[in-house]
Short mmCIF file of the C-alpha atoms (twelve columns), coordinates in Angstrom:
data_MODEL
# 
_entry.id   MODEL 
# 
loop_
_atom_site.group_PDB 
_atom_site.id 
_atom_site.type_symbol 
_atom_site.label_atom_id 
_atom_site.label_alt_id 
_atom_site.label_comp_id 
_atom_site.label_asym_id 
_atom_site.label_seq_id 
_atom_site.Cartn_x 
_atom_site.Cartn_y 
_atom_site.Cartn_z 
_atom_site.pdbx_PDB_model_num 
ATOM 1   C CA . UNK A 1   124.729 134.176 -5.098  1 
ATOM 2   C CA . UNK A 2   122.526 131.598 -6.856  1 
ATOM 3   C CA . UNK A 3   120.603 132.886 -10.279 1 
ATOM 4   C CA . UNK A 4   117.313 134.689 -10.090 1 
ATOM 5   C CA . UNK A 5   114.305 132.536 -10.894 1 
ATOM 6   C CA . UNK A 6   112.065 132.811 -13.860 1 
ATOM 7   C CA . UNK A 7   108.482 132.563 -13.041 1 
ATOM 8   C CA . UNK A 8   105.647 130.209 -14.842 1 
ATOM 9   C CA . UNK A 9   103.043 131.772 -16.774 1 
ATOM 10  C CA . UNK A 10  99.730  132.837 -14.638 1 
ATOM 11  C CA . UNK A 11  97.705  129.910 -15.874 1 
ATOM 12  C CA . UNK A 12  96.569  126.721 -13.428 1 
ATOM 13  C CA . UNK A 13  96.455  123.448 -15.727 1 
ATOM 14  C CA . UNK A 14  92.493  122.448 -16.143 1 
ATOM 15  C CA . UNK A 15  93.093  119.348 -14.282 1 
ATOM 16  C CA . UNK A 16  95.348  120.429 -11.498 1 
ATOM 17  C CA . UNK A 17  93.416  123.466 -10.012 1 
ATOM 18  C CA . UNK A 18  96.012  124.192 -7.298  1 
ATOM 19  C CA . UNK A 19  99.292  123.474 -9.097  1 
ATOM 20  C CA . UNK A 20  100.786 123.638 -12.390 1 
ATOM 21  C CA . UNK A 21  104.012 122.997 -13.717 1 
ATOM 22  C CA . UNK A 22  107.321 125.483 -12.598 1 
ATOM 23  C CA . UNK A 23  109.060 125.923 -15.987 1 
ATOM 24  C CA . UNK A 24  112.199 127.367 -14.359 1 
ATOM 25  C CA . UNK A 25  115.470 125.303 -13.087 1 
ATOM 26  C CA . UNK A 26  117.076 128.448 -11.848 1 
ATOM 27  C CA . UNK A 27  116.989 128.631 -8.283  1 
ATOM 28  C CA . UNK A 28  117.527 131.645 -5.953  1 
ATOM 29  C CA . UNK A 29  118.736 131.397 -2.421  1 
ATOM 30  C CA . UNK A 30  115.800 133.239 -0.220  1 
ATOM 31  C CA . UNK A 31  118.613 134.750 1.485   1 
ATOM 32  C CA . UNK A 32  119.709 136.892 -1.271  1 
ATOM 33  C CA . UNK A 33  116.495 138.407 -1.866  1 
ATOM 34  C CA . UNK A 34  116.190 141.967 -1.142  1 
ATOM 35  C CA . UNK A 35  113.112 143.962 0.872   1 
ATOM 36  C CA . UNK A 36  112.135 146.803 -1.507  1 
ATOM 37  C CA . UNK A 37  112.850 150.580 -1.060  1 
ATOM 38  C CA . UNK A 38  109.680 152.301 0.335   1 
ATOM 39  C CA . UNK A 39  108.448 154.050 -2.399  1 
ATOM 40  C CA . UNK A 40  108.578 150.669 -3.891  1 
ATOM 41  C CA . UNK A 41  106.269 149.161 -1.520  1 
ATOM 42  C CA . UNK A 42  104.313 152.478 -1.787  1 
ATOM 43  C CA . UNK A 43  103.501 151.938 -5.100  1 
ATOM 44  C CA . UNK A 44  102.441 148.042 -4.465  1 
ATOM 45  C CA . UNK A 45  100.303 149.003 -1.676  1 
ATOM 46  C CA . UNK A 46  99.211  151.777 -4.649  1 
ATOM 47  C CA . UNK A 47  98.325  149.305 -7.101  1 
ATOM 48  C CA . UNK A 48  96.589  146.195 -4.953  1 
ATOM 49  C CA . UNK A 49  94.113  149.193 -3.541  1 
ATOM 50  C CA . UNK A 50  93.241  149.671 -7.346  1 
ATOM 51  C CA . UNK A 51  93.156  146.432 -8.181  1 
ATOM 52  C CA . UNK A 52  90.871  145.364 -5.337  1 
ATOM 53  C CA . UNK A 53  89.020  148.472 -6.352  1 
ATOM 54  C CA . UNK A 54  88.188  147.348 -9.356  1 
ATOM 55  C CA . UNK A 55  87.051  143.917 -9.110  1 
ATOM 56  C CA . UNK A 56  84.726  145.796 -6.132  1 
ATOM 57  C CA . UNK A 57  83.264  147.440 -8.560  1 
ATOM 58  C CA . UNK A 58  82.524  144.285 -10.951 1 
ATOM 59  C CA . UNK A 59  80.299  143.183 -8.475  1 
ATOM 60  C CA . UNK A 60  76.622  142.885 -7.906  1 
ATOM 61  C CA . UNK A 61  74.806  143.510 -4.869  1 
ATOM 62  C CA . UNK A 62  73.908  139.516 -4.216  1 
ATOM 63  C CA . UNK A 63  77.982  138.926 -4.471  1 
ATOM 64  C CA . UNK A 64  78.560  141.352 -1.616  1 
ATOM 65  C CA . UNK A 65  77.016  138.744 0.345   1 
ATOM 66  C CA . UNK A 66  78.562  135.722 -0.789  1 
ATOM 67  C CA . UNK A 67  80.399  133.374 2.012   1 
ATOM 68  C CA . UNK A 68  84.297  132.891 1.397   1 
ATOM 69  C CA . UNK A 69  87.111  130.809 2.031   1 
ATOM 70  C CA . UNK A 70  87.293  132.405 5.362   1 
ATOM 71  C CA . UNK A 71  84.483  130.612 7.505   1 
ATOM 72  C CA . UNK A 72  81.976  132.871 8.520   1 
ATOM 73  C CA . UNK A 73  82.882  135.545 6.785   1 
ATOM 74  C CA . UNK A 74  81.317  137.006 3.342   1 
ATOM 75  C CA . UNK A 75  82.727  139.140 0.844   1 
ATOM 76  C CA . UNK A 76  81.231  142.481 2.865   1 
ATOM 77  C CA . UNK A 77  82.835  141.309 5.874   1 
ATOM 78  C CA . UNK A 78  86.272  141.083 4.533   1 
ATOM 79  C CA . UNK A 79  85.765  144.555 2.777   1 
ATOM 80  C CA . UNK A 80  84.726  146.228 6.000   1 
ATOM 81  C CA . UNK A 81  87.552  144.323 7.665   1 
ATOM 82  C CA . UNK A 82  90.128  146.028 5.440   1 
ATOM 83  C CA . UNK A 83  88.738  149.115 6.039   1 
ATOM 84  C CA . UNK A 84  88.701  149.019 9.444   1 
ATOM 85  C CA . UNK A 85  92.529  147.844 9.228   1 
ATOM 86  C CA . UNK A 86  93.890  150.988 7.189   1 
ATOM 87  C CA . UNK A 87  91.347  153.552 8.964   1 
ATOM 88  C CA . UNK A 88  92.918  151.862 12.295  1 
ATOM 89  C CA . UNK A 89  96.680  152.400 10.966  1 
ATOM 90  C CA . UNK A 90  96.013  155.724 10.313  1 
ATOM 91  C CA . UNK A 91  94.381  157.366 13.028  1 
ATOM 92  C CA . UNK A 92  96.703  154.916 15.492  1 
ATOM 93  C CA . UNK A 93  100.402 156.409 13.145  1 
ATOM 94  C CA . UNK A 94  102.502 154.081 14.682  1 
ATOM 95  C CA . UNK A 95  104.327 151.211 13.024  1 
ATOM 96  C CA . UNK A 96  103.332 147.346 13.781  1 
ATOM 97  C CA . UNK A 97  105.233 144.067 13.209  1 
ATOM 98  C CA . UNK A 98  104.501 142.415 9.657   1 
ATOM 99  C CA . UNK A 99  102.820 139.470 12.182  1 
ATOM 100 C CA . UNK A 100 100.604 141.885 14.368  1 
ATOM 101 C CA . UNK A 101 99.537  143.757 11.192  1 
ATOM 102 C CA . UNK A 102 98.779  140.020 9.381   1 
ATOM 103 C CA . UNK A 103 96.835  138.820 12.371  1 
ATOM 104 C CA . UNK A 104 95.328  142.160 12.097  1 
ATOM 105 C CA . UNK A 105 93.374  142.108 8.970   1 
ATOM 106 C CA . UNK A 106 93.923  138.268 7.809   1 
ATOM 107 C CA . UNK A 107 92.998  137.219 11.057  1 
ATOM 108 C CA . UNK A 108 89.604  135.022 12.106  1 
ATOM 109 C CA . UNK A 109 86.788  136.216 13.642  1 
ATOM 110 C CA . UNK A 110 87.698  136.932 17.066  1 
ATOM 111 C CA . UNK A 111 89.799  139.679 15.772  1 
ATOM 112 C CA . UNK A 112 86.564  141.394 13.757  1 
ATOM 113 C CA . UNK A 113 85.986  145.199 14.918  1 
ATOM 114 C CA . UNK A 114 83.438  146.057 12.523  1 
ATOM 115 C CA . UNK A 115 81.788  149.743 13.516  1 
ATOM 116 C CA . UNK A 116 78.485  149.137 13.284  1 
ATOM 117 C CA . UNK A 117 76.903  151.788 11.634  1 
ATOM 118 C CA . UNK A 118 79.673  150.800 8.765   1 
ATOM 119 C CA . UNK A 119 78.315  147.665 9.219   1 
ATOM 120 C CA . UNK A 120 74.851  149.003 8.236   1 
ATOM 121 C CA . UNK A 121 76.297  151.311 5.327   1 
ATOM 122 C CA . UNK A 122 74.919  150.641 1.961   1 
ATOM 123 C CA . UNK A 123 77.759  149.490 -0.469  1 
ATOM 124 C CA . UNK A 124 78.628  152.752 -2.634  1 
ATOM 125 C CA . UNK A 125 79.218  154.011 1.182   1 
ATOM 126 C CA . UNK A 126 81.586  150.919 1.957   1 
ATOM 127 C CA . UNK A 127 83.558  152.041 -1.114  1 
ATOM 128 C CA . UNK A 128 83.514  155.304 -0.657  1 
ATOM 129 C CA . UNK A 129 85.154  154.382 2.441   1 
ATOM 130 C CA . UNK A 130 87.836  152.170 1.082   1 
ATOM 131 C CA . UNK A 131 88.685  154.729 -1.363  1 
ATOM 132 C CA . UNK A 132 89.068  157.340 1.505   1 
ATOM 133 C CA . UNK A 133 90.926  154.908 3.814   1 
ATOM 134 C CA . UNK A 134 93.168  153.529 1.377   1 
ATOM 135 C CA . UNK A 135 94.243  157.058 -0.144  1 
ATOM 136 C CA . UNK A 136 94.791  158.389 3.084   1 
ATOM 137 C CA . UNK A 137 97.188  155.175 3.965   1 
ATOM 138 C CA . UNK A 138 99.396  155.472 0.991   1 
ATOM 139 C CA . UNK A 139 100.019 159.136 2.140   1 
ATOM 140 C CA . UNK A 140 100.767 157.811 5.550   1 
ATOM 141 C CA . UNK A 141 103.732 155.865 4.266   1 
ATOM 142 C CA . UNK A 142 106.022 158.668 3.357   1 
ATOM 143 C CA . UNK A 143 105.530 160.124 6.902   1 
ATOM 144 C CA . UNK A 144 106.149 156.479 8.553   1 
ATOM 145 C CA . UNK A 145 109.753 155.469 7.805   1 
ATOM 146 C CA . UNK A 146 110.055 153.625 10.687  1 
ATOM 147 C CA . UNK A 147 107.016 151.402 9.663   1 
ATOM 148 C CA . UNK A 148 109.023 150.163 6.446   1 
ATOM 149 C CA . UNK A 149 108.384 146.791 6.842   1 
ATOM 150 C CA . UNK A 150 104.705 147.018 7.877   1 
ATOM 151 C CA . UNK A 151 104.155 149.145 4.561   1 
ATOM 152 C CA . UNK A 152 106.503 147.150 2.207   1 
ATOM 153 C CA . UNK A 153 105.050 143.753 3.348   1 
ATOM 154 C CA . UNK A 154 102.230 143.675 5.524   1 
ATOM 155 C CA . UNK A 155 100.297 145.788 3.665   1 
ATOM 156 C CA . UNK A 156 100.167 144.905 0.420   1 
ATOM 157 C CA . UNK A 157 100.266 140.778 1.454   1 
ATOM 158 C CA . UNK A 158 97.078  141.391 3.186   1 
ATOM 159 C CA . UNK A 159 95.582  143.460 0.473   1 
ATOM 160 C CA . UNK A 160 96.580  141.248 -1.985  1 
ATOM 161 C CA . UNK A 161 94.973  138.229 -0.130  1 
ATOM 162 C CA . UNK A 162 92.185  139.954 0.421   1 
ATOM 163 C CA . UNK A 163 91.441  140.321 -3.458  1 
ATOM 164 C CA . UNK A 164 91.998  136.709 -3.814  1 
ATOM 165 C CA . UNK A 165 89.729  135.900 -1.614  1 
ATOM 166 C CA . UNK A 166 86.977  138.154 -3.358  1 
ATOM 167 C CA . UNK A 167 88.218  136.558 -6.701  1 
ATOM 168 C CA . UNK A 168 87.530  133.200 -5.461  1 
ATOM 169 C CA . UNK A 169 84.029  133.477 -3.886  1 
ATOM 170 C CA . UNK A 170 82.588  135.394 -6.577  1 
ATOM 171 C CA . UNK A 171 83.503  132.828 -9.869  1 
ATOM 172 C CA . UNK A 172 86.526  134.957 -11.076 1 
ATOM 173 C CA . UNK A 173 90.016  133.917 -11.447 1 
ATOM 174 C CA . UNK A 174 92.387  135.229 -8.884  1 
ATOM 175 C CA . UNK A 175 94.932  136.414 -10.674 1 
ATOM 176 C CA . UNK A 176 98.362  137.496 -9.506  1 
ATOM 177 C CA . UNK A 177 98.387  140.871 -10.916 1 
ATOM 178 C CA . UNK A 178 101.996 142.660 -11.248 1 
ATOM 179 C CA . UNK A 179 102.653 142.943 -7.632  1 
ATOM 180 C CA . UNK A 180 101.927 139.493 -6.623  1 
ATOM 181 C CA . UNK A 181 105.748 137.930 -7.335  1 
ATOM 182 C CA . UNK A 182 107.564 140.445 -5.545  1 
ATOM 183 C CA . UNK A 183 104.917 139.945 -2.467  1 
ATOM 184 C CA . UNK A 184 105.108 136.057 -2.484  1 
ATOM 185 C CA . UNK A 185 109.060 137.350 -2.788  1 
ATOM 186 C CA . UNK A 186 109.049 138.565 -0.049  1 
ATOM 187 C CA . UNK A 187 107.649 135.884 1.963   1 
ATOM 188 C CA . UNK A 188 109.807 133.850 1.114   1 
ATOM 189 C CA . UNK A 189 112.368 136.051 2.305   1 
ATOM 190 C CA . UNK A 190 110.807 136.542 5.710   1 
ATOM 191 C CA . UNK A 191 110.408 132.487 6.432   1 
ATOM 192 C CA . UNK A 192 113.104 131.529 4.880   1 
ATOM 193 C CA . UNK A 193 116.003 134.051 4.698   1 
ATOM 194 C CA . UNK A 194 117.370 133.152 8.136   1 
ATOM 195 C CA . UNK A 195 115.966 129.707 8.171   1 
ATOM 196 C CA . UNK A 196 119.017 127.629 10.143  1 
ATOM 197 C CA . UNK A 197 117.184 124.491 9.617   1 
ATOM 198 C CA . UNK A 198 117.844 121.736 7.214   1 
ATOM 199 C CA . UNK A 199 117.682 123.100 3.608   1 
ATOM 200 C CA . UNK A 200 114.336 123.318 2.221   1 
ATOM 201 C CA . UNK A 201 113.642 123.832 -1.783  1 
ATOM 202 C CA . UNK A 202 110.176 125.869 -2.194  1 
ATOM 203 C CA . UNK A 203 108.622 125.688 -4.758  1 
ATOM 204 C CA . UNK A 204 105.965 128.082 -5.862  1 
ATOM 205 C CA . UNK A 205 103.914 127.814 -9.286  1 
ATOM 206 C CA . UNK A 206 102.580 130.588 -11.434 1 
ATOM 207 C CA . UNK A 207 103.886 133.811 -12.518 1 
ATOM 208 C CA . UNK A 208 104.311 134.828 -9.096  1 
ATOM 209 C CA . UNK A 209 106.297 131.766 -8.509  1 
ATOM 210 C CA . UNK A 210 109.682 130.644 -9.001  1 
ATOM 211 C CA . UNK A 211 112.317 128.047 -7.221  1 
ATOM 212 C CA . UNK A 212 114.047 129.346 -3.925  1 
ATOM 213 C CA . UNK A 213 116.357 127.613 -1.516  1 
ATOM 214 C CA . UNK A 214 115.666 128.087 2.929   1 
ATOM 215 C CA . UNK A 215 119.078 127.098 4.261   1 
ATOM 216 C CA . UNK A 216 122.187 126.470 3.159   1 
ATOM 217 C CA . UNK A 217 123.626 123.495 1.207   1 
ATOM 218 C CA . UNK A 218 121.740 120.767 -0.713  1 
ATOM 219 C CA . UNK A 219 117.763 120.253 0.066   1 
ATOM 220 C CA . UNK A 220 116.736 117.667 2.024   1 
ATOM 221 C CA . UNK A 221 113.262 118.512 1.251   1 
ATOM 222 C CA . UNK A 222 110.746 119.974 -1.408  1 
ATOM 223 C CA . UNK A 223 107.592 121.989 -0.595  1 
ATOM 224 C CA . UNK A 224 105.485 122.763 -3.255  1 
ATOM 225 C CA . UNK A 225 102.380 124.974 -3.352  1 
ATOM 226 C CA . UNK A 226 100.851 127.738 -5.289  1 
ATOM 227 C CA . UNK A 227 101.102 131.743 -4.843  1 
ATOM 228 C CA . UNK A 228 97.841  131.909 -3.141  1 
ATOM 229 C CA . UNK A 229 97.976  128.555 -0.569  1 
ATOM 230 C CA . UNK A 230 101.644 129.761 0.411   1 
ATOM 231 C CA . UNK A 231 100.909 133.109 1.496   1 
ATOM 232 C CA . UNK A 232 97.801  131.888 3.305   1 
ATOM 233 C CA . UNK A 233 100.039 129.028 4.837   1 
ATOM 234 C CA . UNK A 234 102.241 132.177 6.134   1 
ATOM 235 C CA . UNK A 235 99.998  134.188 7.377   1 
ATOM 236 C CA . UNK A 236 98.411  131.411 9.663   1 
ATOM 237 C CA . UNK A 237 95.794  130.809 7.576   1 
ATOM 238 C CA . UNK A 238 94.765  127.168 6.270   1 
ATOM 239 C CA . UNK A 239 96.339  126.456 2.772   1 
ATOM 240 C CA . UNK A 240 94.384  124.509 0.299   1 
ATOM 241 C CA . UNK A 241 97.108  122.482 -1.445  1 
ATOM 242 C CA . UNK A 242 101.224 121.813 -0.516  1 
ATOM 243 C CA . UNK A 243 103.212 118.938 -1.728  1 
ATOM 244 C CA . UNK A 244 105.953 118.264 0.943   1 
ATOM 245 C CA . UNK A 245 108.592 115.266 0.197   1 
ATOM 246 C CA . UNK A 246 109.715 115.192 4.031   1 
ATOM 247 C CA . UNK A 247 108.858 116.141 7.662   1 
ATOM 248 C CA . UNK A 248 109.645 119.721 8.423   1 
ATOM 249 C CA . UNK A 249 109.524 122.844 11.104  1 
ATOM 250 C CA . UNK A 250 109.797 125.038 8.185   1 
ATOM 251 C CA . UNK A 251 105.933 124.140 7.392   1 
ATOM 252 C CA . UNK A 252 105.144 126.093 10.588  1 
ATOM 253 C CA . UNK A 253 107.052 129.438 9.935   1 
ATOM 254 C CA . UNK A 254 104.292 132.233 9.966   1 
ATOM 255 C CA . UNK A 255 105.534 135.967 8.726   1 
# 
């Protein structure tokens, strides 16, 4: 087993927006890393909700209606989006694939389902909502043992995206938060735990970052990205910066 990687500080250098420099040179084999117990995931579904929560509330009315990085869709619609995700989870109480459940809520707009008398809603409804929806969720997980995976990585991924997104459209800094390494963790796991394929270093920067090997036996190539453009790259989404030194299938791995 190959030494557990020490993560850079949360900070982008000024002059390289999208990367910064991995201070580690400890390296960790993405096939040793470990999914979480449930209750662990419980509680990092827990605290994303919060933390989304919170910058929700941090924002005026005109920022509601701010385009994002998705096209087409403002901050409102990814909101509503999210809502209609958990409210669907829970009334439907069946488990779904990390992939379905990514597609699901991180997914473009011929997957929107907006209701549209939510649609309508004025925003202290919309967060009344989310607050309803999302405590209701986090109860559903206990119950749900067979939906491990959905609630230990799905779930929090896509909340935790969808706060970055926010972050970015409205001017403030999306910042990892204390859930954010052990969710870019454990994509890394899913793409490249049982990756067969030539070895492949990754390297992710910031404090939810670190250095982890896909494969087995000295890299052939380096990928290189940030917290924020790798999960998006994973979940089928376009990322905004990654450094490869080679050709590679890995690129196309979604989770």
């Amino acid at each position: 087993m190959l030494p557990m990687a020490i993560s850079a500080p949360d900070d982008r250098a000024p002059h390289e927006p999208g990367i910064v420099v991995v201070r580690s040179s400890a390296i960790l084999s993405a096939a040793d890393i470990l999914q979480p117990e449930l209750e662990r995931g419980q509680a990092m579904l827990c605290g994303e909700l919060a933390d989304v929560q919170t910058l929700l509330h941090s924002l005026d009315e005109a920022e509601w209606h701010l385009p994002t990085v998705r096209a087409g869709w403002t901050v409102r619609d990814l909101v509503l989006q999210l809502i209609s995700s958990y409210e669907s989870i829970c009334r439907g109480g069946r488990a779904l694939p990390a992939r379905v459940l990514a597609a699901r809520v991180l997914g473009g707009a011929r997957q929107r389902r907006q209701d549209a008398v939510r649609a309508a809603a004025p925003t202290r409804q919309i967060m009344r909502e989310l607050s309803y929806w999302g405590g209701e969720l986090t109860q559903v997980i206990p119950r749900s043992r067979k939906a491990s995976n959905q609630f230990r990585v799905a779930l929090p991924r896509a909340t935790w995206l969808t706060r970055t997104d926010i972050a970015e459209a409205t001017g403030r800094r999306p910042l990892a938060g204390p859930h954010g390494g052990e969710i870019v963790r454990q994509a890394v796991r899913d793409a490249g735990g049982n990756w067969s394929g030539a070895p492949v270093l990754l390297e992710i920067t910031g404090s939810a970052g670190g250095r982890w090997l896909a494969g087995h036996g000295p890299p052939t190539v380096t990928m290189r990205t940030d917290a924020i453009s790798y999960l998006r790259l994973v979940s089928g989404r376009q990322a905004r910066r990654v450094e490869v030194s080679g050709d590679t299938p890995f690129l196309a791995i979604r989770v």
